[in-house]
C-alpha positions in Angstrom: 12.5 2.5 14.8 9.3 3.3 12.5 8.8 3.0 8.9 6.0 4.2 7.6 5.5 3.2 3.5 2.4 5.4 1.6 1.2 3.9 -1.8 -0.8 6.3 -3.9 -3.2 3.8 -6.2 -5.5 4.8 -9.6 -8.0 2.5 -9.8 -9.2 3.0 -13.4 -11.7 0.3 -13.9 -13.5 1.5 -10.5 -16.8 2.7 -11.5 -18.4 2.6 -8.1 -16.9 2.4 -4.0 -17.9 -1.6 -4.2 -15.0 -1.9 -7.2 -12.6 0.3 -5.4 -13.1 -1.8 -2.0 -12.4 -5.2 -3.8 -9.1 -4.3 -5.2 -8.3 -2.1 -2.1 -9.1 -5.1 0.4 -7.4 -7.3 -1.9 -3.8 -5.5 -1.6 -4.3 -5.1 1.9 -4.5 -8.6 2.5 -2.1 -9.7 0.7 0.9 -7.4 1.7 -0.5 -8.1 5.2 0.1 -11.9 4.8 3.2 -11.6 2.9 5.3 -9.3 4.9 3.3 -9.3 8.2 3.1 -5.7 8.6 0.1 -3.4 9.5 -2.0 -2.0 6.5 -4.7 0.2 6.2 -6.5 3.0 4.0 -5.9 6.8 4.4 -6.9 9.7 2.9 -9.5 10.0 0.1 -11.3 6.9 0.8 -14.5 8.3 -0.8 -13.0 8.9 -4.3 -14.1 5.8 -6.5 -10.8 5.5 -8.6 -8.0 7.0 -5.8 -6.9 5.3 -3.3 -3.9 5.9 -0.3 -2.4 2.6 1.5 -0.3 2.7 4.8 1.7 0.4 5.1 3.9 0.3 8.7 6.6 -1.9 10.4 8.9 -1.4 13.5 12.7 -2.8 14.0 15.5 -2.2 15.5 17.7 -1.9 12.1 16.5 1.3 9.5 18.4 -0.8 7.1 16.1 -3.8 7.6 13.0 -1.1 7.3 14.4 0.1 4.2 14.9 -3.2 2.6 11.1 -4.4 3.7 9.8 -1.5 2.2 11.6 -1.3 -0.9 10.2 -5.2 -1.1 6.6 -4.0 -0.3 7.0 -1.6 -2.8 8.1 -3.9 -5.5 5.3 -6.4 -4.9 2.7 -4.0 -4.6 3.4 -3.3 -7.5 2.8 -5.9 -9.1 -0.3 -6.9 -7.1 -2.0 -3.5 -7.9 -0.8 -4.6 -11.5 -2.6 -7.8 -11.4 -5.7 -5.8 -9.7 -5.9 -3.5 -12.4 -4.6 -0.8 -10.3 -1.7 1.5 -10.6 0.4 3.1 -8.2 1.6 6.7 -8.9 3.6 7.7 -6.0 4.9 6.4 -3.2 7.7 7.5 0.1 9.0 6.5 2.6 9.3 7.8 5.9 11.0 6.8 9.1 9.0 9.3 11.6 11.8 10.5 15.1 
């Protein structure tokens, strides 16, 4: 089984695509070394102050996919926090 978490991010302090990488790059690794899942940028990656992470895991269990992404969640929260980022949306989805 497939989960698929998407993080919608402000970036309010970016004022050019060099802020908006740093802070990007910076959650990326992070949630990759925390929770060893795959993590990359979608969508809109040319809009200085919007950004769209992807954040993916596979298991056997949909109740250990929902737990991991619920944590994701809750520290990339935090993270973005600490980045001077905000995230304004986020789901879930457990593709067939």
């Amino acid at each position: 089984m497939i989960a698929h978490l998407t993080l919608e991010l402000r970036i309010e302090h970016a004022h050019s695509l060099k802020d908006k990488r740093q802070v990007v790059r910076s959650l990326k690794d992070r949630l990759r070394h925390e929770f060893n899942v795959a993590v990359a940028e979608v969508d809109a990656t040319d809009l200085w102050q919007r950004a769209t992470i992807g954040i993916v895991s596979i298991s056997d269990s949909k109740d250990y996919l929902r737990g991991l992404m619920e944590s994701i969640e809750r520290h990339a929260t935090k993270l973005a926090n600490d980045l001077g980022a905000e995230i304004v949306d986020s789901f879930v989805d457990f593709p067939e």
